[in-house]
N, C-alpha and C positions, 0 to 999 in steps of 0.2 A: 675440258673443252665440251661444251656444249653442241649436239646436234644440231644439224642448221636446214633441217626444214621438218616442220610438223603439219598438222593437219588443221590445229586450230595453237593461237598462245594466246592466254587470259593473262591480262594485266592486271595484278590486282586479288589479294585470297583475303577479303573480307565475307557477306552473307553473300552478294550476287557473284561474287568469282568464283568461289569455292562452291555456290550452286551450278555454276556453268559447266566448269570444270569435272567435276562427279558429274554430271549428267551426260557429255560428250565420251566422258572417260568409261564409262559404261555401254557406251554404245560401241565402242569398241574402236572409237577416233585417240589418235597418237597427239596427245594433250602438253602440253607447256603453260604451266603456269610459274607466271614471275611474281614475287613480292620482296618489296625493299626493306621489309620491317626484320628482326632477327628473325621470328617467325610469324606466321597467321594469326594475329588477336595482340602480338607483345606491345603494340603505340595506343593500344583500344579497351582501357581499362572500366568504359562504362559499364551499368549492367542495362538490360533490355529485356523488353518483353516478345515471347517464343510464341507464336501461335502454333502448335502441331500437327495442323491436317496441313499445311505446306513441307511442314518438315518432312512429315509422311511420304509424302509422295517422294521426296529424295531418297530419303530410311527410314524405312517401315517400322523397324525396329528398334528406334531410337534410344525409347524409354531405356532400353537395357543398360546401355552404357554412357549416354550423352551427360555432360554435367550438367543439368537442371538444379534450382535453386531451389526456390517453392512453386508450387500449382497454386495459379490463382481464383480465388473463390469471394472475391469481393470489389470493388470499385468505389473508391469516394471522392469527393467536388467539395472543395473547400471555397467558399468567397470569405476572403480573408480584408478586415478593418487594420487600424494601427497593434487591436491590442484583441479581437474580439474573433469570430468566426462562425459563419453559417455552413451548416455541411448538408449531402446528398449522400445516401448510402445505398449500393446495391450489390446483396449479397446472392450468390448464385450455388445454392450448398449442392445442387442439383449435381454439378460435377464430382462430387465424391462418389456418386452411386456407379459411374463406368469411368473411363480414362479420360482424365486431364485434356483440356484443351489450350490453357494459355499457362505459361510457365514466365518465373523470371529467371534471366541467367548473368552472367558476370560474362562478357565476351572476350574478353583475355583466355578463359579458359574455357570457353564454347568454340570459338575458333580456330583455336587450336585444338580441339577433338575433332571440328569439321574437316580441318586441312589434313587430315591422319584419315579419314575416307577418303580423301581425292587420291591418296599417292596409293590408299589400297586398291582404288578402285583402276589403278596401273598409269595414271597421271604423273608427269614428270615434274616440281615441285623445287623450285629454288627459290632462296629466301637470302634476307642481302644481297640483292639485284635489283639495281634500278634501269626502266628505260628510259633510254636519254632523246630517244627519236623512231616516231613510226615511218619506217621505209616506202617509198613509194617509187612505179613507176613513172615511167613517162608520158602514163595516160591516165597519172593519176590517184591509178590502185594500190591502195594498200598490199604490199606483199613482206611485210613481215617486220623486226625491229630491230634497233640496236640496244646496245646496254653498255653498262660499264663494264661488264666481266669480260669482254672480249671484242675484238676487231670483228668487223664486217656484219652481214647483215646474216639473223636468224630468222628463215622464211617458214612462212606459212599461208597455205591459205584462206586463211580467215583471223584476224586479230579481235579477241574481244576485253574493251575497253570499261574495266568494273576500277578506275583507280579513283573513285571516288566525287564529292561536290567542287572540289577543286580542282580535281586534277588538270596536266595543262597539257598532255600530250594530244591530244583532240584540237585542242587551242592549237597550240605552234605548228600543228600539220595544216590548219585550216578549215577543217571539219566541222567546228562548233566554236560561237562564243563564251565565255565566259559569263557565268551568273551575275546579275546584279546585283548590290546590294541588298533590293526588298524581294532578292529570289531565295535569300539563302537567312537563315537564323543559327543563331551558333549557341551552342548547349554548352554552360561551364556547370561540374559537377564534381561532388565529393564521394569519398566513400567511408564511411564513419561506422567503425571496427567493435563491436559490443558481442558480450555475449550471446547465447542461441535464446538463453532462458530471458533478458531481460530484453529482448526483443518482441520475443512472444509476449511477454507480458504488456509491453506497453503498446503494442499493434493488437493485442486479444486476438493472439493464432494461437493455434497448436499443433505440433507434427511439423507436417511439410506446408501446410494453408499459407498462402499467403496476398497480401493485398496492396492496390495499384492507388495514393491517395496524386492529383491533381488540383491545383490550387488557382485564382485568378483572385486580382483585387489590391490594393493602394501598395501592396509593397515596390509595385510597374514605378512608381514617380512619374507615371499617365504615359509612359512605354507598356505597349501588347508584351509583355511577357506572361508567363505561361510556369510554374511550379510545380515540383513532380519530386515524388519519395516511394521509392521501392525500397523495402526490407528485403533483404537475404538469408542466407538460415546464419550468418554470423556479419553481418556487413548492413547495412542500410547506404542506399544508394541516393544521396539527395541532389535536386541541383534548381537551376531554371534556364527556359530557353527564350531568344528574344533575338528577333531579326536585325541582321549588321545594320541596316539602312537607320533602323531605331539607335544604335549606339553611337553610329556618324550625328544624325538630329541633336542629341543632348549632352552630348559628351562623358555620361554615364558609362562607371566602366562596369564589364560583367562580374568582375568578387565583391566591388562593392554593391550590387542588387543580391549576390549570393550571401553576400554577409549580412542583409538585412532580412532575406529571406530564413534565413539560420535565427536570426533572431527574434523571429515573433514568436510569443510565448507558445500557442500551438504545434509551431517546431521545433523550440527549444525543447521543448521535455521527453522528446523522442530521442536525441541526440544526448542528454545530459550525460556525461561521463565517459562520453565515446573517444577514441583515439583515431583522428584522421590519417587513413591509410593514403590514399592517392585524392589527388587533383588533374582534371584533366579539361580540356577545350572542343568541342566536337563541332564542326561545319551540319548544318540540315537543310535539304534541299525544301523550299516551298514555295517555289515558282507556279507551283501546281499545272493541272493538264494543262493550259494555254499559251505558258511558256517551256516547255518538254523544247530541245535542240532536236535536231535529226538525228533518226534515230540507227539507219543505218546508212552506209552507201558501199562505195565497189572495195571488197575486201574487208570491211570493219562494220559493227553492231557496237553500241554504247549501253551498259545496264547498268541499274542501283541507281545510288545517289547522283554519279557522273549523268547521268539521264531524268534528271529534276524528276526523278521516282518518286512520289511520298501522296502518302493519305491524308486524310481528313483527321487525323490521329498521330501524334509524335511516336507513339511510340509503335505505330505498327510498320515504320520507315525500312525495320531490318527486316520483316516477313517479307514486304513488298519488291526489297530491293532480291530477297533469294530466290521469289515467285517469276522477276523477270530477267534473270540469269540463266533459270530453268527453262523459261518459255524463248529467250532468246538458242540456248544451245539445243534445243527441240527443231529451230526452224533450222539451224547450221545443218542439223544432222541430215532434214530432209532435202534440204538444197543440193547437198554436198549426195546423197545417195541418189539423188537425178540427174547427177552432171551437170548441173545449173549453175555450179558456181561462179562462172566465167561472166554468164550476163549481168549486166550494169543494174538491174534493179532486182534480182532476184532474191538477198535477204528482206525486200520489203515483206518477205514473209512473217518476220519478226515481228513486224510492226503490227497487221494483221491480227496475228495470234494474239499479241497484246492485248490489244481491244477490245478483244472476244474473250478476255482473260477476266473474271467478276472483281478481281483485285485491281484492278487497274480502273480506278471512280474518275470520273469528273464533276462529281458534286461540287459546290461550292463547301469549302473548309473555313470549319470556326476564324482561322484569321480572319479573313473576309468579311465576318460581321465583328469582330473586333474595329476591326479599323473605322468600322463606318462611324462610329463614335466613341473614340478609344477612353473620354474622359469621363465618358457616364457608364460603359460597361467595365470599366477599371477604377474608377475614384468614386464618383457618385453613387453610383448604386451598392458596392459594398457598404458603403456608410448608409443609406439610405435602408438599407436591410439591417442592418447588426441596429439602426436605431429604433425599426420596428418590433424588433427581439426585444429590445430593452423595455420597449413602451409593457410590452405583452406580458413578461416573464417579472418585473421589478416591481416590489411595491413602495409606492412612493405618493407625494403628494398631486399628482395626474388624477381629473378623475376619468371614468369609463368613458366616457363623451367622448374625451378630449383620445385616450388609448385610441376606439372605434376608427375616428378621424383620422386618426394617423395610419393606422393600420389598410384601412380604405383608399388613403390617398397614396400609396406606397404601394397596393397591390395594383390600382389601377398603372401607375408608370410601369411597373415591371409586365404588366399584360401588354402595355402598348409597345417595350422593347421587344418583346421577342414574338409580340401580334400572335397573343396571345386569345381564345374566345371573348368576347367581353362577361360572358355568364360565370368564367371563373373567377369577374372581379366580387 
């Protein structure tokens, strides 16, 4: 039997519940958190990139024991043709010389190291629990939830809502709409199982090094999709991600762009002899700030993904989503130690802190100029590059006139894409 009034219950032990949760549960608030999965990470087999001055700030002392994959020490941009590839490489050896800042991790087994802080940190932590309904009064306020483990309502005063980009309990209370279609992109990816050695060899790591490659170009079928391959110290993590509203448009399903993304020779020979461990499907918030739902009201704050959280960056979604779990159970704590809780707008504090939060951008993100011409920054112009490669690198019957010209009329379009100076033409 479950206790039936707490101080705060966290829906949800992904990055931003399980950063709520430890952060409340530290402050020395009487914590509930619910998740449906067997445990914290078991339905979330992706792997993902760690930034660790946020981790920091949760556990200091992370490095000790957290499961980290490799530190990463390089970035690369692939514009990918049918058969051909232009890349961007930026190597950052700099990090070797003091402590790691970007890690990749498996989140099956990151999150569940996470959700093993929240219950030390004296958080109370059930798992195969779903909520079926957020409680409300008769004026409206959220006071607490139901679930399937038990009759009647389990009160608190503050519910925070981390179940994710789809989740629907917000919805069926009335709290927030549901994402659109061109708000949310959904990530299908593999996890393709190789040795440590021949890993390293065909990424050129060594130790723990490890590196973030990021892909655009015709494999889209003139869909914004987006390619991404994280190595692990025995796993390589492949996939690509691409907004629902694109796969309603063309009727394109997502294995079949993963199966052709697997198959261009540049990612074939990464993967060659690997045995696929998991397949999995992931929702990603990218409504960006302009469509963000509200964010709190009387009784309840929404964080992570459930709160169209995301950067300008796929994969910095999980730091984002634990930076505003953290900064929302920051403003709980302060409300709640005022006696504030009771007034109707006094978690707008959350919101607030938010803003004030440097993770929290409202840049315009790469989709954005994706779309603006999805067939020349996805079809044409990779081709249009990998032909300039060819005029310049091939010898053949071309003469230099003819190379010059081409090369000239290729670099001026690509300056005028991304308005570019003209002196770099």
């Amino acid at each position: 039997m479950i206790e039936d009034r707490f101080d705060a219950i966290v829906v949800g032990a992904g990055m931003a519940g399980n950063a709520a949760a430890l952060t409340m549960a530290k402050r020395g608030m009487k914590v509930l958190q619910l998740e449906r999965g067997e445990y914290s990470g078991s339905k979330n087999i992706q792997s993902a990139i760690l930034h660790a001055d946020m981790l920091a700030e949760l556990i200091p002392d992370f490095r000790k024991a957290a499961p980290l994959e490799r530190h990463l020490v390089e970035q690369r941009f692939w514009i990918l043709d049918d058969c051909s590839r232009i890349g961007l490489r930026y190597r950052f050896d700099d990090s070797n010389y003091g402590r790691s800042n970007r890690y990749t991790i498996v989140r099956a087994h990151f999150d569940k190291w996470f959700s093993s802080k929240v219950r030390e940190a004296g958080a109370t932590v059930l798992c195969q629990t779903t909520v079926t309904e957020l409680a409300q009064n008769r004026r409206g306020r959220v006071i607490g939830v139901r679930t399937d483990r038990q009759d009647g309502i389990i009160h608190a005063d503050v519910v925070v809502l981390a179940e994710g980009v789809n989740g629907l309990l917000g919805t069926r209370a009335g709290l927030r709409e549901r994402p659109e279609p061109d708000q949310v992109a959904l990530a299908v990816r593999e996890m393709h199982c190789l040795p440590r050695e021949a890993i390293e060899a065909r990424f050129n790591l060594n130790g723990d090094k490890g590196v973030v490659i990021e892909t655009a170009g015709n494999i889209s079928r003139g869909m914004t999709v987006i390619g991404f391959i994280y190595p692990n110290k025995e796993s390589i993590s492949l996939g690509i991600g691409c907004l629902v509203s694109e796969f309603q448009r063309t009727g394109e399903t997502p294995y079949e762009l993963l199966d052709r993304f697997k198959r261009h020779p540049s990612v074939a020979r990464l993967i060659d002899g690997s045995k696929v461990g998991e397949y999995s499907a992931h929702l990603i918030p990218k409504g960006g700030y302009n469509k963000m739902p509200r964010l709190h009201g009387k009784g309840w704050v929404v964080v992570g993904d459930a709160a169209q959280l995301s950067n300008t960056i796929d994969h910095e979604g999980a730091n984002v989503a634990m930076t505003s779990g953290r900064i929302a159970a920051e403003a709980i704590f302060q409300v709640k130690s005022r006696g504030d809780l009771l007034r109707s707008d006094s978690l707008s504090l959350y919101k607030k802190m938010l803003d004030g939060s440097f993770k929290h951008s409202k840049k315009t993100d790469m989709r954005a100029l994706l779309h603006t011409q999805p067939q020349n920054f996805l079809l044409t112009y990779p081709q249009l590059v990998s032909k300039a490669m060819q005029n310049l690198v091939r010898f053949n019957s071309t003469s230099e006139a003819e190379k010059s010209t081409s090369t000239q009329s290729w670099t001026g379009m690509f300056c005028d894409a991304f308005r570019l100076p003209r002196a770099l033409r």
